[in-house]
MITORDREN-618196 format. One record per residue (C-alpha): residue in three letters; x, y, z. Coordinates in steps of 0.1 Angstrom, whole numbers, plus 5000, padded with zeros to 4 digits. Example, Ala and Ser with C-alpha at 12.3 -4.5 7.8 and 13.67 -1.06 7.14 Angstrom:
BEGIN
ALA512349555078/SER513749895071/
//
This chain:
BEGIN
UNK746781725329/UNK748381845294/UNK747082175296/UNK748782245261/UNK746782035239/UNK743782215225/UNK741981895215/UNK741681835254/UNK740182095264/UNK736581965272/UNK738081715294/UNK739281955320/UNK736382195323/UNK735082075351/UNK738882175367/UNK737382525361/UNK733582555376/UNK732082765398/UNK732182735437/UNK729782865458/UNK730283065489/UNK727282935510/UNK726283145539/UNK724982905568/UNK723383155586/UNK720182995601/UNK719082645616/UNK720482405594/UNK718082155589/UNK719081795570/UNK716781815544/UNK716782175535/UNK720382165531/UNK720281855505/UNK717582015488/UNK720182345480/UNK723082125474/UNK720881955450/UNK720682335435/UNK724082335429/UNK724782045411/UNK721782125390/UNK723082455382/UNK726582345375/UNK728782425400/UNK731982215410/UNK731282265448/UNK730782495474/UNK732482665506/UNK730482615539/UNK730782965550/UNK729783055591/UNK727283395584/UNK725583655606/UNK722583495616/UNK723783125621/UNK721582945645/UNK723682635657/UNK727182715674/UNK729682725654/UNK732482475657/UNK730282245686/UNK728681905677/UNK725482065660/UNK727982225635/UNK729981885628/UNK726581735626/UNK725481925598/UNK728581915581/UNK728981565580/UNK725581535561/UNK726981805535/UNK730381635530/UNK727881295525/UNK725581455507/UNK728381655481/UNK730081305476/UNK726981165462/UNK725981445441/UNK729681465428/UNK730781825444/UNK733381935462/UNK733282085497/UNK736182325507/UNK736282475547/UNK735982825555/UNK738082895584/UNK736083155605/UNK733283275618/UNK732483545596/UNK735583745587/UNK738483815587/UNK739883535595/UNK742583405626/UNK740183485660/UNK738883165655/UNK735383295665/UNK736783465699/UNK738983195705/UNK742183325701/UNK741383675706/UNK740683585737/UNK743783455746/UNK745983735767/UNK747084085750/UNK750183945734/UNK747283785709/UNK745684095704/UNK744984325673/UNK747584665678/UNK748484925665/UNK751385245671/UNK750485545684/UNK752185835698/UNK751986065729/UNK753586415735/UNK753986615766/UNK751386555793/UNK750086285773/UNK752586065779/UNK751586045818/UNK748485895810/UNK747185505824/UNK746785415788/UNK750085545774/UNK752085375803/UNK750385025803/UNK751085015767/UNK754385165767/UNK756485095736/UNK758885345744/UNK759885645754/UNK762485965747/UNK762786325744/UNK763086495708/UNK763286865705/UNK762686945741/UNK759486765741/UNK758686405764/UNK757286175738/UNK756385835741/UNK755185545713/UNK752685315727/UNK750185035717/UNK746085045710/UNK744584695711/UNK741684555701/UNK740184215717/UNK737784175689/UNK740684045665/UNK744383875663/UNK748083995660/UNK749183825627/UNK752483915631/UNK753083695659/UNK753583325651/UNK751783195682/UNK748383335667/UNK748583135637/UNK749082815659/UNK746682865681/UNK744482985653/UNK745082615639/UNK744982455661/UNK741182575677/UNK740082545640/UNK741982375614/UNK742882105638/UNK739582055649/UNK738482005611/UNK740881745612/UNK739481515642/UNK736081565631/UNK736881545587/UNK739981405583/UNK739181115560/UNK737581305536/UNK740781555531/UNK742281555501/UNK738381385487/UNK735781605490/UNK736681815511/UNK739281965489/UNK741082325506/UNK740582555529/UNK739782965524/UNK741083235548/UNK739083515542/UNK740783875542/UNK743983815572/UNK745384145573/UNK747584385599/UNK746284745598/UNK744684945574/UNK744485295596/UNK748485345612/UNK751385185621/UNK751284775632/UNK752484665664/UNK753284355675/UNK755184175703/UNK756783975680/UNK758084305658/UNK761284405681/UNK762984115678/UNK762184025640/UNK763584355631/UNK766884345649/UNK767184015629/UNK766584175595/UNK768284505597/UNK770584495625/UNK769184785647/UNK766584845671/UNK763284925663/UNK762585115697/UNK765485335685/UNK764385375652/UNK760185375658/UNK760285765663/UNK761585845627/UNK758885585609/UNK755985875610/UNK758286145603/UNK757686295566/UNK761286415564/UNK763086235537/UNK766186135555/UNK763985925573/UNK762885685538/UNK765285385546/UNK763785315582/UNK760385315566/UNK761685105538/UNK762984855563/UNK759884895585/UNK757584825560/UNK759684555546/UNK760184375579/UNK755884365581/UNK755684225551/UNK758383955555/UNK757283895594/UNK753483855582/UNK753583645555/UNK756383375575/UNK754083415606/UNK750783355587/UNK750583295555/UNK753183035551/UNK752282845580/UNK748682795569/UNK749982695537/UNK752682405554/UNK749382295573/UNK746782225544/UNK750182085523/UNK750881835550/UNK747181755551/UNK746081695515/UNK744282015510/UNK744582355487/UNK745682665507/UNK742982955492/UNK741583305498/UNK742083605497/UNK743683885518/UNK742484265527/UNK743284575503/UNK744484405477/UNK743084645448/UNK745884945452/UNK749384955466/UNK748985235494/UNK746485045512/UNK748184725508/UNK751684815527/UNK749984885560/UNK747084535551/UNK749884305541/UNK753284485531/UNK752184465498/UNK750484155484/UNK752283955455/UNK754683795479/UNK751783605494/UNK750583385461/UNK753383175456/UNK752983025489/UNK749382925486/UNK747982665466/UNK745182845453/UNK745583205455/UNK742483385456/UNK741683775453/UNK738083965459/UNK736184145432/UNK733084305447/UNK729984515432/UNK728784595398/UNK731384735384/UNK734784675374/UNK738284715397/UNK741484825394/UNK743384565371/UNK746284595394/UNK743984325413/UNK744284085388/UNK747484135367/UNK749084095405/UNK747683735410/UNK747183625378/UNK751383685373/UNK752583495402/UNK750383235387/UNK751783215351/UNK755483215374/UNK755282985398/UNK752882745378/UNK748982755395/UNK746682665373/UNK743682785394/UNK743483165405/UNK739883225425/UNK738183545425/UNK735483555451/UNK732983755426/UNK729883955425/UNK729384045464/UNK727584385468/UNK726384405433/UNK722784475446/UNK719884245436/UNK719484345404/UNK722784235385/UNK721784055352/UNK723483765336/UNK724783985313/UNK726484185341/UNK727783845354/UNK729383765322/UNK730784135317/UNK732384165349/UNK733683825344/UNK734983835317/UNK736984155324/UNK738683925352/UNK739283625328/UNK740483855304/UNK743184005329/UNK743883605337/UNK741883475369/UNK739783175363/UNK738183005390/UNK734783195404/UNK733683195439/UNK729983325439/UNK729083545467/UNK726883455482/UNK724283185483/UNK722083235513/UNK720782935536/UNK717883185543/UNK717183535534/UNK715383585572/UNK715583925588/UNK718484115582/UNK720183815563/UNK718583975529/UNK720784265530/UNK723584075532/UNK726184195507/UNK723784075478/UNK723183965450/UNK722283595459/UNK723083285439/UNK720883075454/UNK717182985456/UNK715483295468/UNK716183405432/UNK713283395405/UNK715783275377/UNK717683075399/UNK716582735376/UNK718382905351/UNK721882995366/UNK723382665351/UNK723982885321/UNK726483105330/UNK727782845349/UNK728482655322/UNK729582975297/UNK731983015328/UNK733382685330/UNK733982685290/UNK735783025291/UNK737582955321/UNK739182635305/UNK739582805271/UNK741483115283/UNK743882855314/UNK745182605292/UNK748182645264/UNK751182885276/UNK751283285279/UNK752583455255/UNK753983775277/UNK757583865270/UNK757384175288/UNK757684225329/UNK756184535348/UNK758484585383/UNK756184715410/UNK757685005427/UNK757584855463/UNK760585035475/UNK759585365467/UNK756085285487/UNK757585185516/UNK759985465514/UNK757185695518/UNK754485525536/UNK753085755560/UNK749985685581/UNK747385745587/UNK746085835553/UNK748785805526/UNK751286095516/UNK751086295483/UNK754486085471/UNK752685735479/UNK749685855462/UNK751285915428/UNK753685655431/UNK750685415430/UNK748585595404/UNK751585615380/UNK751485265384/UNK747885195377/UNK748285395348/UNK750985255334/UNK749084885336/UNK745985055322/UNK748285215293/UNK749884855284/UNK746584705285/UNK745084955263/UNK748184925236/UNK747184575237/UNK750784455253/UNK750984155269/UNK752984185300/UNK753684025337/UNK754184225370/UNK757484125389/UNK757384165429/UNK761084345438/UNK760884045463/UNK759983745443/UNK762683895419/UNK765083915444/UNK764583505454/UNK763983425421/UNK765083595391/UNK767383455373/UNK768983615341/UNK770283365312/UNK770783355277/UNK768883685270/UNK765983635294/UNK764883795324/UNK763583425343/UNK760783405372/UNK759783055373/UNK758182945344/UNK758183285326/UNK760683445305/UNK760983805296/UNK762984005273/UNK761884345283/UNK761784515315/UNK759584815328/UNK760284985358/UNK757285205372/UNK757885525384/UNK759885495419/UNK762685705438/UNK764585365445/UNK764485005438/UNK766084725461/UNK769984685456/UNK769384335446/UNK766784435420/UNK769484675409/UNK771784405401/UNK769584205384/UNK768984475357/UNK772784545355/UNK772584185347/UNK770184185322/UNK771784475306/UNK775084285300/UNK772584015285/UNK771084255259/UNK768184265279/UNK765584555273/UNK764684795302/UNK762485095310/UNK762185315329/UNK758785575334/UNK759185915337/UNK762285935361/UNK765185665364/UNK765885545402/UNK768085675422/UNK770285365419/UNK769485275382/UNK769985545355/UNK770685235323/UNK767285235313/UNK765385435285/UNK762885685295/UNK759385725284/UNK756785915298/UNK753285775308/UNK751285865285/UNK749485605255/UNK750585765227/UNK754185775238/UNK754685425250/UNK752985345217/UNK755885565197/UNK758485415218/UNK757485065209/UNK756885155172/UNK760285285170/UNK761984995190/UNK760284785163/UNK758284535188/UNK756784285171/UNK752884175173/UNK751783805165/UNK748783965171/UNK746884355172/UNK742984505167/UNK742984815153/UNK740084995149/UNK738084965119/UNK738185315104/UNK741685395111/UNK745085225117/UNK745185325150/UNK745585015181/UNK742184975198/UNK742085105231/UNK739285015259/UNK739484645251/UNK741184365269/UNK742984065243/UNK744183755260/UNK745883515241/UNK746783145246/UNK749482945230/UNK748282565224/UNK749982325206/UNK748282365175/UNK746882675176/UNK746283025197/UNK742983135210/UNK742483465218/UNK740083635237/UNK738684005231/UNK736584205260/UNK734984515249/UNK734884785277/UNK732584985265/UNK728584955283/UNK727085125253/UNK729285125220/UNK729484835196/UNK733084795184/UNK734384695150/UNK738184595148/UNK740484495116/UNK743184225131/UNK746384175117/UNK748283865126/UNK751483725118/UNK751183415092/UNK748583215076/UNK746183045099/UNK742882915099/UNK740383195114/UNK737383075134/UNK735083225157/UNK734283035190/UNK730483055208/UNK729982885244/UNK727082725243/UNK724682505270/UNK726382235287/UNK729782405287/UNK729982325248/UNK732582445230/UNK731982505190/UNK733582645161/UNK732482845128/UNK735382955103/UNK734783335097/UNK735883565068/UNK739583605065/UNK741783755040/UNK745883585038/UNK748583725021/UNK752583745025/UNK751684015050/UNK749783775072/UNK746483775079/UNK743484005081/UNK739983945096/UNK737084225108/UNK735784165145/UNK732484355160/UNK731984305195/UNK728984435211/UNK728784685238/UNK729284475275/UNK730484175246/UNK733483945239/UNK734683735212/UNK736583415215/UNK738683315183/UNK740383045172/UNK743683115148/UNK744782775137/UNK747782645125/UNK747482585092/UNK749082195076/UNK748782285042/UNK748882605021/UNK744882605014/UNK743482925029/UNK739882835037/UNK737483125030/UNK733983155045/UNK731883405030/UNK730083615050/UNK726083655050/UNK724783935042/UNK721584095050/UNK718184055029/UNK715584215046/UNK714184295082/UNK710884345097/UNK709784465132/UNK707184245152/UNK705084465172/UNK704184335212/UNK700884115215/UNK700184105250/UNK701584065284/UNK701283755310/UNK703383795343/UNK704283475356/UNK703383515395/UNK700983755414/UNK701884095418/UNK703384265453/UNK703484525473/UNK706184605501/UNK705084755530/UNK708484855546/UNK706685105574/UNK704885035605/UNK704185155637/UNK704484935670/UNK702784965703/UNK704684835735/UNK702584655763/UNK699284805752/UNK700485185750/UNK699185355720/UNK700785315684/UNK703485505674/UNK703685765642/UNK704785535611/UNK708385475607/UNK710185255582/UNK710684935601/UNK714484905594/UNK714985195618/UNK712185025642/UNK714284755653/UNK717284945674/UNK714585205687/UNK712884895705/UNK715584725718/UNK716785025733/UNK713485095751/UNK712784715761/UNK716184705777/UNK715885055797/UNK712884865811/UNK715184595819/UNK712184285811/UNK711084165783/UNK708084325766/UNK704884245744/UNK705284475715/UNK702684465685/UNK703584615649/UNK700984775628/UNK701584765590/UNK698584995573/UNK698184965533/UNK695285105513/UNK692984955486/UNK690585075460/UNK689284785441/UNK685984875418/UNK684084555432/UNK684884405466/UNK684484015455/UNK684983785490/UNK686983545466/UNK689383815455/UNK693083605457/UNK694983825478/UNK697683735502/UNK700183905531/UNK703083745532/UNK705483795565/UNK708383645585/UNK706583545611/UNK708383265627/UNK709483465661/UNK705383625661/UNK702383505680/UNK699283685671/UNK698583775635/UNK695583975625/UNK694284135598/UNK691584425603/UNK691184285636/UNK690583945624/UNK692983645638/UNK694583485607/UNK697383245621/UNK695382935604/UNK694883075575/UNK699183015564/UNK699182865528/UNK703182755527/UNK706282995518/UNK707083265489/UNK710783305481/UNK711983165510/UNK711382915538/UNK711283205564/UNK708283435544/UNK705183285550/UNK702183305533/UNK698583375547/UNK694883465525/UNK693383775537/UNK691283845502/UNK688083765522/UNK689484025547/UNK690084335530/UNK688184585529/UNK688184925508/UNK690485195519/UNK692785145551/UNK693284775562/UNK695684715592/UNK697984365599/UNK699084315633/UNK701884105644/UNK702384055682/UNK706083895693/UNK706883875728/UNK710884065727/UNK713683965748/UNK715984205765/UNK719084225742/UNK721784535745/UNK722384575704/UNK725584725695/UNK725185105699/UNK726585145667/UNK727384835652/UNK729485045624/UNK732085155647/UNK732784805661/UNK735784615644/UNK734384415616/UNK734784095633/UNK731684165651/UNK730084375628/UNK729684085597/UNK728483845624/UNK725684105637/UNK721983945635/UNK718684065661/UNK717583785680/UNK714383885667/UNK713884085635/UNK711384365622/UNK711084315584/UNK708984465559/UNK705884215548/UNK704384195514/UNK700684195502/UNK700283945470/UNK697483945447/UNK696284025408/UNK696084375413/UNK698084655405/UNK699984955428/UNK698885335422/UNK701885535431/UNK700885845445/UNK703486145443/UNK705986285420/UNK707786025395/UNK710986075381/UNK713285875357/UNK717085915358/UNK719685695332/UNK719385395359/UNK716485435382/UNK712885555384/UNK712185785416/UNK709585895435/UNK709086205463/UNK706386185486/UNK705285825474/UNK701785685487/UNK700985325472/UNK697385225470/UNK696184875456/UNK694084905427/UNK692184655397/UNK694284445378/UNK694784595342/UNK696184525305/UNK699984675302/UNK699884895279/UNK703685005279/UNK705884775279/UNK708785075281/UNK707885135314/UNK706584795330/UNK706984905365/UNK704885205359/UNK701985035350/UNK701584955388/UNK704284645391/UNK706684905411/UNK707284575437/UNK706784305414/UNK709384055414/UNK708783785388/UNK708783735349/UNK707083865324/UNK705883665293/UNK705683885261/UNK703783765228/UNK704683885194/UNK702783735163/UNK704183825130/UNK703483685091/UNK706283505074/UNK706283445037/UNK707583125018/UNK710883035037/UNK713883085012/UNK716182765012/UNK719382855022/UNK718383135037/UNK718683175072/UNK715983395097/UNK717083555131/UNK714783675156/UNK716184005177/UNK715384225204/UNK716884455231/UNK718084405263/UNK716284685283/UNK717684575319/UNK715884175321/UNK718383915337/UNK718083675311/UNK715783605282/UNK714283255271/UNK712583235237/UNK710083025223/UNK709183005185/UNK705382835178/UNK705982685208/UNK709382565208/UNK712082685230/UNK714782825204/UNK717382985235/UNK717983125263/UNK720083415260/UNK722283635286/UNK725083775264/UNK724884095234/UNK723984085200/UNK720083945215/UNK719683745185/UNK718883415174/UNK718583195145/UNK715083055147/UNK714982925108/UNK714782555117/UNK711282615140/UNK709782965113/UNK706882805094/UNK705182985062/UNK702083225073/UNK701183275114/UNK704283255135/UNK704083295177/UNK707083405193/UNK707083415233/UNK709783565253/UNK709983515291/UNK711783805305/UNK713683725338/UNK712983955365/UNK714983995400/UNK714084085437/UNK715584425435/UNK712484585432/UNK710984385462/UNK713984415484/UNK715484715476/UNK717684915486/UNK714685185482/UNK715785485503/UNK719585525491/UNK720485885479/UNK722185735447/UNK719185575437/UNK720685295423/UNK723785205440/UNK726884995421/UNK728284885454/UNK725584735480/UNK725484595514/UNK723484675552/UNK724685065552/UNK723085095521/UNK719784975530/UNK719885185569/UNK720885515550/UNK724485545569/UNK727185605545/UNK729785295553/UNK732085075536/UNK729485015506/UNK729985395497/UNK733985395492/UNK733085355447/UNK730585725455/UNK733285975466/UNK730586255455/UNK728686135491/UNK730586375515/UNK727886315544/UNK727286025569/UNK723686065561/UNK722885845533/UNK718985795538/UNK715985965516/UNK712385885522/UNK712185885484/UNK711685535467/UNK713885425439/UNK712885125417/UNK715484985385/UNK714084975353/UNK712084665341/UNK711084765305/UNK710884425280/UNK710684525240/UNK708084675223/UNK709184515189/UNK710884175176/UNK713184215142/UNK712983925120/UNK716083925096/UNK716683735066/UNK720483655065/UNK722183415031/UNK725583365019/UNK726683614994/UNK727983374968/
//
């Protein structure tokens, strides 16, 4: 692949599509799994990741499983995807399932801990024993905690046996299609220990190798704060590092190598550096030793850039031309492609370019729904339409991977000074700045618009080489050097910047100068004086945005910028969810300036934009719309001719008032409370069924037999005339229930197929209902099961494969009606809310505001909305050229039709599109259909933040858990309110027809 030459670009962008992370967590059946692979290739993925997910109901890694994965290794090599392993059973991965954690303590997950005075007499302390001594008059004693539920990655025999229970087995049962379709393998999220000190059998010795002493000796002085103590941390948070990623990470990697497939994944706390020396020892010296290195960016909003500037910078220096990012897990239901593209593009921008979409669900059953959505997958109501971001993905992937980097400039983490004062558990006030001086120091450079590399003190120290100027890692070259605010650097670091000092080379230092380096020039961290510093310096841009109304560099935007053979293509993000931003750009020389759109099919096109040329260089205005980006193309030019487009300008514009409203499916309501009966007692009060389900099991195994339990679901309805042939439908999971009834009435024959997904069924009941209280029974026959007491406090092994042998779900009544929604409403910036609600089924009506759709009694509804505007054009101009618009008011995606023609479907700011070709003179009917989501139907409904960023099962059960670590504002474990919350699903009142032409 000549990944330099521009006019090639189309022919790698399949290199660059989507892969999809796709939960098996149910049955498996032959045909229902061709039918979602089908999905994917319709939809324009390159392949998928068969991922083992709470709720799988074959065993995993036994016949059944080979089985089924045979057929989808068959079935992806006719459909033309690829098919790469997942190498666990949930996460994270190296127990193999139980396999290996079952194996004897020396396999075991540990960690330090210490004992003082009587204490250290204890059974636990003694069978554990590390070691022992007496400091200041007191007994002391270090000792291990284990934990059967996962591995010691620190010791070399757990990463064999790990292989060869899984990887191994792949390779019996797959072999011949390694290195065809089946393509790599993922390790999902490895890692030591994020809450003290690691332990390991394999520690001792592996220490005395790397810094001559004993750690027994030296394991007393690791926790101490006092600063004399900083070198044994160093070195014993060194020594992880090194010991984890030769004992793991580099022996998975010589395994797939040797067997024709891509190493890939991604490993624990990889966002930050405090949490990454106790995960990993700090992650950058992982990447070079995979084939694919992966990282994780999860929930609607947008992560540190330390996560991607780490990854994306071993790529551009040890040459990968793929860096994953398994994307969009825990964004909630309701993320819209335009969230998609944002949050994408923020990591494209910052250099990763190879998605892995979490998560597309086998089945949504039980508590499979609430599974770290959003879902890209069929349970999704604009799900037919997903091809197009695939496809704007693929496009800007390819665009933004190929030429060369154009970074002259490298960032050294300060490692050394975060080992030196690691302290666990929690982080001490010295780590804590050390790592947010260096977060802000990445965030300044980006926001001065500086292209830049990090440098790992330990990659540097294999692999830096200084020659002729340049500062070498790899493939990259640098003439500047930054050195983040640190007490120390490693001695070899040290020499390399003497080195590169006697070279001319250029180095920085932040705020202080190292202990052991004081050559450097200081600048503080602050914008406006790295800015100054590299004014005065006189640092030269081929390249800078400034913003329009002043000369000063644009700041909350992210440029990339790729060197091809004949021209650069650079890419600008806008940060801002709410401001439209207009730039002037000044670039070095003379080229050709055109604008680049992405359009269906992965299509790549052109348009030359206004551009002014001079001996100066070259000047062009850029507006980028708030959550936009602009791709363009700066050419090199063969001749002196300056081409000069002019730009249209604006001739009139007219607003389109709203015709009507058509939703596209029936309307629902969501009955998430119940009450239950056990063997005939009398029903319970109402509860909401996701806290039903641990209250039974509880009971049903004190009584130590299984149990006939009935759940009641009560709903109300007022319709003006009681017609018998009123549509209405309940729709339930009610695959593991005998008995359903409906006021009484047995209804079991009256199923008419699925809605959503295969596990929801579908039953009439309009003949049925009757006005005011209506009751459905379900009767299910429960085993006795012992669920986790508290499934939260488990390690998470066990917790992300936790499913109820039989679930308690919420059902759903379907008809044309609409919901009255008793109680007191209130709208915040991101959600609608209502105290004390009461939801009563009512006549179908006209929608009358459009503004506030779900107000109008759709507070469930989960479908799409089709909105007419009719408007009067007059004599089409020639040469003149007419754009419909609108506004995105919180729809997932937006098709448009023009006298019945579809014109677009469109995903990404400004909403507007040219519909001159299909306008006639007189009458014109525009349609838009307005994409809805499930978040309404699903929830989460009873979260305290209304509408969370960051979503997964705590945040649906009301207990504050991982999902809350973006809301530090929550300071209680109690995250539940019997409010409801619904998002906003408002479509536009008006249309604006404008009249563009070519100012001559």
């Amino acid at each position: 692949m000549n990944r330099n030459k521009y006019s090639e670009v189309p022919e790698h962008i399949d290199h660059y599509r989507s892969l999809a992370f796709w939960s098996w967590n149910g049955k498996m059946d032959k045909d229902e799994m061709c039918r979602q692979i089908d999905g994917f290739a319709e939809n324009g993925y390159g392949g998928f990741f068969i991922h083992s997910r709470a709720g799988l109901e074959i065993p995993y890694m036994e016949d059944e499983w080979f089985k089924a994965y045979e057929t989808a290794v068959l079935y992806a090599e006719k459909t033309g995807l690829t098919v790469w392993i997942y190498d666990e059973d949930g996460w994270p991965s190296g127990f193999a399932g139980g396999i290996v954690s079952t194996k004897g303590d020396a396999f075991t997950f540990k960690r330090v801990r210490f004992a003082e005075g009587d204490a250290v007499n204890s059974d636990l302390v003694q069978k554990n024993l590390i070691a022992a001594c007496q400091r200041n008059g007191k007994d002391l004693a270090a000792y291990y905690e284990s934990d059967s539920h996962y591995v010691d990655l620190l010791n070399p025999d757990v990463t064999r046996a790990f292989i060869e229970s899984t990887h191994e087995v792949y390779k019996r049962k797959l072999g011949h299609h390694f290195g065809k379709t089946i393509k790599g393998c993922f390790s999902d999220e490895p890692q030591l220990n994020n809450f003290g000190y690691t332990w390991s059998t394999a520690l001792p010795d592996f220490y005395r190798k790397e810094t001559g002493r004993d750690l027994l000796e030296d394991i007393w002085m690791i926790p101490d704060p006092d600063p004399q103590y900083d070198s044994i941390r160093l070195d014993y948070w060194k020594v992880i590092g090194k010991l984890f990623k030769e004992s793991f990470t580099d022996i998975i990697a010589k395994w797939c190598k040797n067997n024709g497939l891509l190493f890939t994944g991604h490993f624990a706390a990889e966002d930050g550096l405090c949490d990454q020396i106790s995960s990993n020892g700090g992650v950058m010296q992982m990447y070079p030793s995979m084939q694919l290195p992966g990282i994780d960016h999860l929930g609607k909003r947008l992560a540190s850039p330390v996560l991607m500037k780490q990854i994306s910078s071993v790529a551009e220096q040890y040459g990968k031309d793929r860096v994953l990012s398994e994307s969009f897990g825990c964004s909630g239901w309701n993320l819209s492609f335009e969230d998609m593209v944002w949050i994408w593009g923020y990591q494209a921008a910052l250099g990763i370019n190879l998605p892995c979409l979490h998560l597309s669900a086998y089945t949504i059953k039980g508590v499979r729904k609430r599974d770290y959505p959003v879902f890209f997958s069929h349970q999704e109501p604009w799900w037919d339409k997903f091809r197009l971001v695939n496809d704007y993905f693929a496009a800007l992937n390819t665009l933004l991977s190929g030429g060369a980097s154009d970074s002259d400039t490298l960032v050294v983490l300060p490692l050394t000074g975060m080992w030196m004062k690691a302290l666990r558990p929690g982080h001490s006030e010295d780590e804590i700045n050390i790592s947010a001086q260096y977060r802000i120091l990445i965030e300044n450079l980006l926001n001065l618009q500086i292209s830049f590399d990090l440098g790992d003190e330990r990659l540097m120290e294999e692999d830096a080489v200084v020659r002729d100027g340049f500062l070498r890692i790899g493939n990259s070259s640098y003439r500047r050097l930054i050195i983040s605010q640190t007490p120390l650097i490693s001695s070899e670091v040290a020499g390399i910047c003497e080195k590169f000092l006697q070279e001319k080379g250029e180095i920085i230092c932040i705020n202080t100068a190292p202990q052991n380096f004081k050559k450097c020039n200081l600048v503080q961290n602050r914008r406006d004086m790295l800015r100054k510093y590299f004014d005065c310096t006189g640092m030269k841009r081929e390249i800078v945005f400034k913003d329009k109304n002043s000369d000063k560099i644009a700041s909350d935007i992210l440029v990339r910028t790729r060197i091809y053979d004949d021209r650069k293509i650079v890419y600008i993000w806008n940060g801002s969810t709410d401001s439209e931003r207009s730039f002037v750009a000044e670039v070095e020389g003379n080229p050709e300036v055109s604008l680049i759109s992405l359009r269906e099919n992965a299509e790549i096109k052109e348009e030359l934009i206004q551009y002014t040329s001079n001996e100066s260089g070259t000047f062009f205005g850029v507006s980028i719309p708030p959550k936009g980006s602009s791709i363009i193309s700066l050419k090199n030019m063969t001749s002196n001719e300056v081409l000069h487009k002019q730009p249209q300008i604006l001739l009139s514009k007219v607003a389109a008032g709203i015709k009507r409203v058509d939703l596209t499916e029936d309307n629902s309501l969501t009955l998430d409370r119940a009450s239950y009966s056990i063997d005939g007692s009398p029903f319970t009060a109402e509860m909401h069924v996701i806290h039903m389900q641990d209250r039974l099991y509880k009971i049903i195994a004190s009584k130590n037999e299984p149990s006939n339990v009935t759940i009641r679901y009560v709903f109300e309805m007022d319709f003006s005339d009681q017609s018998p042939g009123r549509k209405i439908y309940i729709a339930a999971e009610s695959e593991d229930f005998g008995g359903l009834r409906l006021n009484g009435v047995p209804i079991n024959n009256r199923e008419e197929g699925h809605w959503i997904d295969g596990s929801i069924r579908k039953f009439s009941i309009g003949d049925l209902c009757v006005k005011g209280r209506n009751t459905f029974d379900m009767d299910c026959k429960m085993p006795v099961w012992q669920p986790v007491s508290d499934v939260e406090e488990v390690f998470e092994t066990e917790r992300n494969r936790f499913h109820y042998p039989v679930g308690i779900e919420a059902v759903y009544i379907l008809g044309d009606f609409r919901i009255y929604a008793g109680g007191k409403v209130t709208g915040y910036n991101d959600h609608i809310r209502i105290m004390d609600a009461s939801f009563t089924i009512t006549d179908s009506m006209d929608v009358s505001d459009t503004e506030n759709m779900i107000a109008e009694g759709l507070w469930f509804y989960r479908g799409n909305y089709v909105a007419e505007y009719d408007f009067m054009s007059e004599a089409i101009e020639k040469g003149a050229r007419y754009y419909a618009g609108f506004e995105n008011k919180g729809f997932i995606l937006a098709e448009i039709y023009l006298n019945n023609n579809c014109i677009a479907s469109m995903f990404t700011p400004p909403y507007e599109t040219d519909i001159t070709d299909y306008l006639r003179e007189g009458l014109n009917s525009l349609k838009i259909k307005y994409y809805g989501s499930n978040r309404n139907l699903f929830g989460p409904h009873h979260h305290i933040k209304g509408e969370p960023s960051f979503v997964g099962p705590s945040t649906f059960i009301g207990k504050r858990g991982y999902e809350d670590f973006v809301s530090p504002e929550i300071n209680s474990s109690n995250t539940w309110t019997d409010d409801y919350s619904f998002v906003r699903t408002d479509i536009s009142k008006f249309i604006y027809i404008s009249k563009y032409k070519y100012n001559s």
